[in-house]
Each structure stands twice: as C-alpha cells, then as structure tokens.
C-alpha positions in Angstrom: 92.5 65.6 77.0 95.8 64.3 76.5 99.4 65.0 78.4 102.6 65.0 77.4 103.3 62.0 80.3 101.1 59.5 78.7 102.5 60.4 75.2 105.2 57.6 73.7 107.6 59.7 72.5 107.9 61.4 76.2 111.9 62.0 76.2 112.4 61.9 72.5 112.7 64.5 70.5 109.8 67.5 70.2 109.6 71.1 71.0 111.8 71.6 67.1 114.3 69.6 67.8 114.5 70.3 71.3 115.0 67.4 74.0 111.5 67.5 76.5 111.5 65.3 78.9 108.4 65.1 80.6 109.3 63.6 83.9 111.7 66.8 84.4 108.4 69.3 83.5 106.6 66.8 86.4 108.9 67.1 88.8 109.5 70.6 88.6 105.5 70.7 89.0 104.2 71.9 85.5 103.3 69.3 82.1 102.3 70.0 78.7 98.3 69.4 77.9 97.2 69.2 74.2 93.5 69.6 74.1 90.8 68.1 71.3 91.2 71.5 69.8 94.9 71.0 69.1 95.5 74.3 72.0 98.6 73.3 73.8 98.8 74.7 77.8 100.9 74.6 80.4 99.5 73.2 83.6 100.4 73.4 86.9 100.5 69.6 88.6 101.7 70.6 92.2 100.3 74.2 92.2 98.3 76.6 90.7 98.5 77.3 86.5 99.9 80.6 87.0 102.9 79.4 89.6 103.5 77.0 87.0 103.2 79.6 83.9 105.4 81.9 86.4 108.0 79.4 86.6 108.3 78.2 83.4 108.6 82.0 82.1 111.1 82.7 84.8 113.4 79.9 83.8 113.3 81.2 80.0 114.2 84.5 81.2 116.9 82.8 83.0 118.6 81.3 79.4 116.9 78.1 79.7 116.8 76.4 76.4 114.3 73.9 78.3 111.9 76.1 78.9 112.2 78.6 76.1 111.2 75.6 73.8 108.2 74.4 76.2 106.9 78.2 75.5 107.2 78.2 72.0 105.2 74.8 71.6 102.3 76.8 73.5 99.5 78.1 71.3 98.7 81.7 70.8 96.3 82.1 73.6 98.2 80.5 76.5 101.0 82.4 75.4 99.2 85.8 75.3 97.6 84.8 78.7 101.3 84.2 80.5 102.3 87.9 78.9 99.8 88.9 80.7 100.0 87.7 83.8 103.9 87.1 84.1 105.4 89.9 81.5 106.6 89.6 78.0 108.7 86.5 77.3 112.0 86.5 77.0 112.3 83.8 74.4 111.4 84.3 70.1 108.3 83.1 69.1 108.1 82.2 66.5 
C-alpha cells in the first residue's frame, strides 16, 4: 500500500486543485492510503480509523476547505462507511 507521506508531490497540488499537505493530515493524526485497488481511505496514525474519520468529518462540517477536499478524494465505500458511522457529510461529493 502506498501513503500520501511517501508520495513526491506531498504539498503540491491534489485533492482538484486543492492544496494537501500531508505533514498537516500527520500531525493532526489521520493520512491518506491509496491501496493496489486504487480505493483511497483515511487512516488514523495516532488513533483509531474512526477518531480519525470523526475528525476529519467534523472539521468539514466545521467549513474546512481542507478537509472537505480530503473527503471528496475518498472512494465510494470509505465514504459510505464514515456516513455511517459519523453522519452525512457536510461537504458535495461529487
């Protein structure tokens, strides 16, 4: 598996034109993983997956463009399974 962190273009632009910056995502405790399958997910590095999907979802109900972007790059199952767990998102996906 690959993560964002060990990418090149960590800092440059992705996420649609968005700025991610994945030493922000790591200190905040959460990173980007793209599987073999090409299935992106949020992780949790410092805690659990679902603290980390609960604060990334809490932040993009908050107005953060930051995270609203990280959500939209995740695929249609990781997405479905924060709904789930953490109530619909309050960012577009599209």
């Amino acid at each position: 598996m690959n993560h964002i962190a060990d990418l090149p273009f960590s800092g440059d632009e992705f996420f649609g034109g968005e700025i991610f910056n994945a030493a922000r995502a790591l200190n905040e405790g959460w990173m980007i993983e793209f599987d073999r399958d090409s299935r992106v997910r949020l992780r949790g590095v410092f805690y659990s997956d679902l603290e980390a999907w609960w604060h990334v979802a809490r932040e993009a109900a908050r107005g953060s463009e930051y995270h609203q972007a990280a959500l939209r790059e995740l695929c249609e199952e990781e997405r479905f399974a924060i709904e789930v767990h953490c109530g619909p998102l309050a960012t577009t996906i599209l």
